[in-house]
Steps between C-alpha positions, in 0.01 A plus 500: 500500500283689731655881575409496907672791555297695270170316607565598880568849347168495321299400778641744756430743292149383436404532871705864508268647281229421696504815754346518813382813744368510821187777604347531823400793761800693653276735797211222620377437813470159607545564863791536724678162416506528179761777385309748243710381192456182543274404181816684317753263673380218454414502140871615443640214662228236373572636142861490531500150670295395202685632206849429605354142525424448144790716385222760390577897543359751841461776341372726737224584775212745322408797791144432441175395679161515456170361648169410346337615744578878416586786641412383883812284482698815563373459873748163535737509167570846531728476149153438342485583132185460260514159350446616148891737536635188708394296140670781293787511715645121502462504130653787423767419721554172371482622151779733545652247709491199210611822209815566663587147560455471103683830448811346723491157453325370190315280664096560571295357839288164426321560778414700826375349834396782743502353849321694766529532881187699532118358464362828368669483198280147366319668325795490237427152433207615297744686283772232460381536131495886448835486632645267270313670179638854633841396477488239305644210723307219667436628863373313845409650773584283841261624800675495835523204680336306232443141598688563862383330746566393891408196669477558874496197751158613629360714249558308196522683185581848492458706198634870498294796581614848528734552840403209541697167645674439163638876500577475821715180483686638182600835675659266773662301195600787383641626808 
């Protein structure tokens, strides 16, 4: 006979160990409709949203952002660090993170999904596999509004671009 109670156990705790944080831009200007935390806010609640529907784990928001761009970014996203420390900086803090969860509960991530609110921060998809090797889980990196789009009765298709429509619509979602 088929144990479902410990099955249903099992998987839960499958999709628990798989931990999710959110990373965007907490000081950015995107104009006067668009509050300045807003890359911040909305990966938060987009991350939540999507772990509590799997039954995965939020662990947490990482202060960071970056730009490839460099140093100019500082002009709009004045919380601006070098890319390179905003690299060392997730995966330290994720290592620590996924040590103490061993340390307290046994039990050891299976893997990480950073979600972020905040476009200057792609270039982290180049290092999806740097990540993973540094602390030694499988990693993705989710770029903000990936794959959003809006159809608009006269415009058609309308893909996001900085403060652009799609921001704009989501801080109304918001509220």
């Amino acid at each position: 006979m088929i144990n479902l109670e410990k099955r249903f156990e099992e998987s839960i705790l499958k999709n628990y160990d798989v931990k999710f944080y959110s990373i965007g831009a907490s000081d950015e200007d995107h104009g006067p409709a668009i509050p300045r935390n807003f890359d911040d806010f909305y990966a938060k609640r987009i991350c939540v949203q999507a772990a509590e529907k799997i039954g995965a784990d939020y662990r947490g928001h990482l202060p960071y952002t970056s730009d490839k761009v460099g140093i100019i970014a500082r002009r709009w996203n004045h919380s601006y660090i070098d890319p390179q420390d905003l690299l060392d900086n997730i995966i330290n803090d994720i290592d620590l993170d996924n040590r103490k969860n061993i340390t307290l509960t046994g039990r050891e991530f299976s893997n990480v999904v950073i979600y972020s609110g905040h476009g200057g921060n792609n270039f982290l998809s180049d290092y999806s596999k740097e990540i993973s090797e540094q602390i030694g889980i499988p990693s993705i990196y989710i770029p903000p509004l990936s794959g959003a789009y809006i159809i608009h009765e006269e415009f058609g298709r309308i893909t996001p671009v900085h403060a652009g429509d799609v921001e704009h619509c989501l801080t109304a979602y918001f509220g």
